[in-house]
C-alpha positions, 0 to 999 in steps of 0.5 A: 844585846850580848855578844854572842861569841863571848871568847873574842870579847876582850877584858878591858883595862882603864888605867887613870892617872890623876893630874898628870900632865901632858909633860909628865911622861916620856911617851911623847918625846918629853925628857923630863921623867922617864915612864918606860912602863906607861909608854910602852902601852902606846908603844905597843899600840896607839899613842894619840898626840890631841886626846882631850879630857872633857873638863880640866879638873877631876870629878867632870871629866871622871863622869864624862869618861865614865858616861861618854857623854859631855858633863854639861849634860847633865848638870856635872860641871863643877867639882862635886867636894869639898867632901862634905859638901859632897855628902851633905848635900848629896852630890854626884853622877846623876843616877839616870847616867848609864856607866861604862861599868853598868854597860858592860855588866849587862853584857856578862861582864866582872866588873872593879874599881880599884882606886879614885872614884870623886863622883859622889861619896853618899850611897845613891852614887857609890861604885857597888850601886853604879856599876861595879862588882868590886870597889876598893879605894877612895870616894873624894878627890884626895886622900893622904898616901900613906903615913909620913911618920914612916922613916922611908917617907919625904914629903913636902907642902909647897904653895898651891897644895889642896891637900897638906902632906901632913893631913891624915885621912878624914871621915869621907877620905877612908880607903874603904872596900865594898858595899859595906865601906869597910875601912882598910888601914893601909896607912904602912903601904905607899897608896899607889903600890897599893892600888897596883897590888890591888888591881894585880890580884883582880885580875889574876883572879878574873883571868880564871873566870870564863866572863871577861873582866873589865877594871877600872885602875884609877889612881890618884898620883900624882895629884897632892899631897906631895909624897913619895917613898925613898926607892923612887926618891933616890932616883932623881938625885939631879933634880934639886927641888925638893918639891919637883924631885918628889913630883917626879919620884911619884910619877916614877912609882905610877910608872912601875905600877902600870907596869906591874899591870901590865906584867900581871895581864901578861901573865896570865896569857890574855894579853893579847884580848885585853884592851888597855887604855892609859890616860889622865882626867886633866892637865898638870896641877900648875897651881903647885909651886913650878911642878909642871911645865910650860912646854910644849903646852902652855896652862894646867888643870883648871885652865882651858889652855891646852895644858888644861884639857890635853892629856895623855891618852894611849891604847893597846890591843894586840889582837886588833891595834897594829903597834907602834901607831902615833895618830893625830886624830882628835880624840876625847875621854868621852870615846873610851866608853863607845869604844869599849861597848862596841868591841864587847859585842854591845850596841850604845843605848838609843835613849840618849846622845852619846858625845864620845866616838868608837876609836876602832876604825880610826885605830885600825886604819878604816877611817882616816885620822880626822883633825875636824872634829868640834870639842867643846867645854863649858864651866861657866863663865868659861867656854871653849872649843876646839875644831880643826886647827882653832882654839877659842877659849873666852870668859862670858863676862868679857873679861878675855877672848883668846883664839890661837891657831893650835897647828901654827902655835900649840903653844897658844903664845898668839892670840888672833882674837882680834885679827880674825873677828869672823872666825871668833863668831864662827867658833862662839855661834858653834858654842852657842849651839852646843849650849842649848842641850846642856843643863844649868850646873847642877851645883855651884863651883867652889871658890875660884883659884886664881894663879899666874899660869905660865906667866899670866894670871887667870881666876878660874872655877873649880 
């Protein structure tokens, strides 16, 4: 049902970071690399201290936030690339998935993309026919920046890159723009300002229109290849790794396109009922040389460790969203969708389980910020699951069972395994249950990675 006072309906903002870690920004009192535009989003909001994505790698956890519902569901366990795999064999969201974009047309919503999209490059799944008015960006999981030809470009290709710095943009990984995949050749513009610049010029335009907007901004940096502009390379010169400086040179530029975002919302005088998420798909890409950090976090993206599935997840909404909140609830990705649905007048659909929770009351303050609520992840054959302050996290082939006490350890440095054998059976009998309404992967992994992370060394699917 639409809401039937459209004026109070907020346009709403998903801003996406690709790979970024929980470290990576300065929000939660990190002091690695300054982010004052991103963190102004939770200062002016909320910033949530154990927000989760549902998978720690790109495309799953991308169809659990667009859906609000585990990926697990419906078969979208593993990455759907390399790309083309994903084209041959027609890889993607299951077309019976309701999208955020899709929940919010029907309610007289605008709807965009600007950005990675990774859930499916074939026409069944393409964003025009899943949701979204307007799509410009890329349809795979990376692309190359911009052309490091340039003589204001540094790049570096240090071990553990999925993508070389030197690879141009292939077949499937075009910038391409609406339902007719129109090529944009931007190799001169740095993809990130690019982005920005795309998403400033969506909703100046949309803040004319009487409909409220909804833009989903996902970038991809600071995910590989390693490439960054000289004005934001000048900015770490303490930093002697080439390869970490120009990490953090591209968070630097992700951080100045956020806030080129949030200027333009200013601007147009709607900032105060335009709902503004800010968020990561999974952990840091630990795999790469020593980008990321060990603290407070241990592990990375693909690892199951909380580095792996603990992101940053902030929200403003200055109508409804006392500033300067830190909430310790358990949030997950999977809530933007419910959350999003709701504050636009909207019901979610009743044909279906929604995993993903509506963080208004917990944000306004009628309900309390609750630690007990179960999470889980599944990418066979691992599993875990999070709930109150344990973390079970173990390989169904015996290989390892970990079970750490995040209140007492976050740092997951104790395994208690095997001086709490009731609990271990609590927690696998939790999954267990859980397991029951999921689908077989709908595809299988690609080959595993096996890195050392943070000193010990995992084979972990993809």
């Amino acid at each position: 049902p639409i809401s039937q006072n459209a004026s109070a309906r907020p346009n709403v903002i998903v801003i996406l970071a690709d790979d970024l870690g929980y470290a990576d920004i300065s929000a939660y009192g990190i002091k690695r690399i300054s982010t004052p535009n991103i963190d102004r989003i939770g200062d002016e909001g909320v910033k949530f201290t154990d927000a989760y994505a549902a998978a720690p790698v790109c495309a799953p956890s991308r169809a659990a936030l667009q859906t609000g519902r585990y990926p697990g569901r419906y078969g979208f366990e593993y990455n759907n690339g390399p790309p083309a795999r994903d084209v041959a064999e027609n890889l993607g969201l299951d077309r019976g998935e309701i999208t955020i974009a899709q929940g919010l047309k029907a309610l007289g919503y605008r709807t965009a993309l600007v950005g990675k999209w990774h859930l499916g490059s074939n026409d069944d799944f393409y964003p025009t026919n899943r949701g979204y008015d307007e799509f410009v960006g890329f349809l795979t999981g990376a692309t190359a920046y911009i052309d490091i030809n340039l003589p204001h470009v540094r790049y570096a290709d240090p071990p553990g890159v999925s993508l070389s710095a030197k690879r141009p943009r292939g077949e499937h990984s075009q910038i391409v723009e609406g339902p007719d995949r129109k090529i944009v050749h931007n190799e001169n513009e740095y993809l990130t300002e690019f982005f920005a610049r795309r998403a400033v010029e969506y909703i100046e335009r949309s803040a004319k229109d009487e409909a409220p907007y909804f833009l989903y901004l996902a970038f991809n940096a600071p995910h590989d290849p390693l490439v960054v502009t000289q004005k934001y390379y000048d900015r770490f010169p303490h930093i002697e790794s080439e390869e970490n400086r120009i990490y953090a040179a591209m968070i630097s530029a992700l951080d100045d396109a956020v806030g080129a975002v949030l200027d333009a919302v200013d601007r147009t005088g709607e900032a105060d009922n335009t709902l503004i998420y800010f968020m990561s798909d999974n952990g840091c890409a630990a795999y790469i040389g020593d980008i990321c950090a060990c603290e407070p976090l241990r592990g990375g993206k693909l690892s199951h460790y909380e580095g792996g599935v603990r992101v940053p997840f902030m929200l403003r909404w200055p109508a409804k969203i006392p500033a300067g909140q830190v909430n310790r609830a358990v949030v997950s990705l999977m809530d933007v969708f419910p959350t999003s649905l709701i504050a636009a007048g909207g019901k979610l659909p009743e044909d279906r389980v929604y995993d993903g929770i509506d963080l208004m009351p917990i944000v306004t303050g009628e309900q309390p910020a609750s630690t007990d609520r179960q999470l889980m992840w599944r990418r066979l054959p691992l599993v875990s699951i999070r709930s109150g302050d344990w973390k079970l996290w173990k390989s169904l082939d015996g290989a390892y069972t970990l079970l750490f006490n995040l209140r007492e350890d976050p740092n997951e440095t104790t395994n208690l395994a095997e001086r709490e054998p009731a609990r271990v059976r609590e927690l696998e009998a939790a999954i267990e249950q859980w397991a029951k309404d999921l689908k077989d992967p709908s595809w299988p992994s690609r080959p595993p990675r096996t890195y050392t992370v943070c000193g010990t060394p995992f084979t972990l699917p993809i």
